[in-house]
C-alpha positions, 0 to 999 in steps of 0.5 A: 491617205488623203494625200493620196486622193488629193493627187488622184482628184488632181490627175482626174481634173488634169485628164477632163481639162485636157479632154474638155479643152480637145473637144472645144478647140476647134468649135472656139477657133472655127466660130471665133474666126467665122470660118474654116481655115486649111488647118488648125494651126493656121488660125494662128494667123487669125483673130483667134490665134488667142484661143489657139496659143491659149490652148495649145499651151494648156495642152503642154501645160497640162501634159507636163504636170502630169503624172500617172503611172508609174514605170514597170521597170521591167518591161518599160523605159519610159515613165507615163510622166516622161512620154507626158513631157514629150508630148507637153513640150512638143505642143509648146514648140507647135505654139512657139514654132507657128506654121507658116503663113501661106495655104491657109485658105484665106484671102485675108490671111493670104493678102497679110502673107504676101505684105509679109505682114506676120503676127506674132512669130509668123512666117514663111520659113520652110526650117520653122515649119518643119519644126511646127509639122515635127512637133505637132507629129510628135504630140499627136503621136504621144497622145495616141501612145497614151491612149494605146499602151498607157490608159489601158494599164491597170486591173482588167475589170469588165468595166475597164475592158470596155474602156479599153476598147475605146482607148484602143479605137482613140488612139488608132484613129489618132496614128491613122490620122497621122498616117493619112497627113503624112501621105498627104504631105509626102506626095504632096495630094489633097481631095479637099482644100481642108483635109489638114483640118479634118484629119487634125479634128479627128485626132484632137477628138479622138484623144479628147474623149480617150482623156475624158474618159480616163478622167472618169467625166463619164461618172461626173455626168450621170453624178450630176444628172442624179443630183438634178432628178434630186432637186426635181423631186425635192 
């Protein structure tokens, strides 16, 4: 039995991990850079290519590590620990695999291009890229399954039927989100010189507060908020 709370205490800590470090990511890599770039990954190229290769790697990490349901033999073919493999490695090549250097809304960054002076794996390769678009499709796509069809799992109490909702509503903006940048890259159209970017912070708030939420953050709150009228009081 308490080996049992023991794995459940750490699936909740993975699930508030990965929402907490969702919902920083992009304040740490914009403040940390003092600037808005073309897209996430372009702060790769940046003096905060240390938050972002911290992250994303936590993110697949994370991901891999984790468990959750099991499989319905019956109606499913993949385990939760399965589609969370998918999507941890596939934030693992988003970080091995950078994307290229150029369009990334940056004059310096750009001047470091053209001098071909890359950090890291850096580059100017249409193969890579495309293999950095893939994968961050690919765990992008995987985090909107989760909060779709994996979260919504279990007992239909009111209380879960609330959180579905959200669930549902995360994971649907996620794969909106997907669908808009493919659009975008297919017809090769942007409104804005940051469309990347927006539609990239939408999807990693959307599954942030999907995983927060499914870690029970929300309890961890109102606990705390409980334990500080306490001390007020005494």
């Amino acid at each position: 039995m308490e080996n049992k709370k023991a794995i459940l205490y750490s699936y909740y800590t993975i699930r508030k991990a990965i929402g907490i470090l969702g919902i920083l990511l992009p304040f740490i890599l914009v403040i940390s850079y003092g600037d808005f770039l073309a897209s996430i990954s372009h702060y790769y190229y940046s003096k905060s290519a240390v938050f972002f290769i911290s992250i994303i790697t936590a993110f697949g990490l994370f991901l891999i590590s984790y468990k959750g349901y099991e499989r319905d033999k019956k109606s499913e073919k993949l385990s939760d620990n399965q589609i969370t493999h998918i999507g941890g490695f596939a934030a693992l090549l988003v970080v091995l695999f950078p994307t290229s250097c150029e369009g990334s809304n940056s004059i310096e960054i750009c001047d470091a291009c053209l001098l071909h002076n890359y950090p890291l794996y850096g580059h100017d390769s249409s193969i890579i890229n495309f293999i950095h678009l893939l994968s961050a499709g690919i765990f992008l796509f995987i985090m909107g399954w989760m909060s779709v069809f994996r979260f919504t799992k279990g007992e239909k109490t009111p209380e879960k039927k609330r959180k579905n909702i959200v669930y549902k509503a995360s994971g649907y903006m996620i794969w909106i989100s997907i669908g808009f940048l493919l659009v975008e890259f297919i017809i090769d159209f942007h409104i804005t010189g940051y469309d990347v970017l927006i539609l990239e912070v939408i999807s990693v708030f959307s599954f942030a507060i999907s995983w927060l939420i499914k870690g029970e953050a929300i309890k961890d709150l109102i606990g705390l908020k409980k334990l500080v009228i306490r001390g007020n009081k005494g």
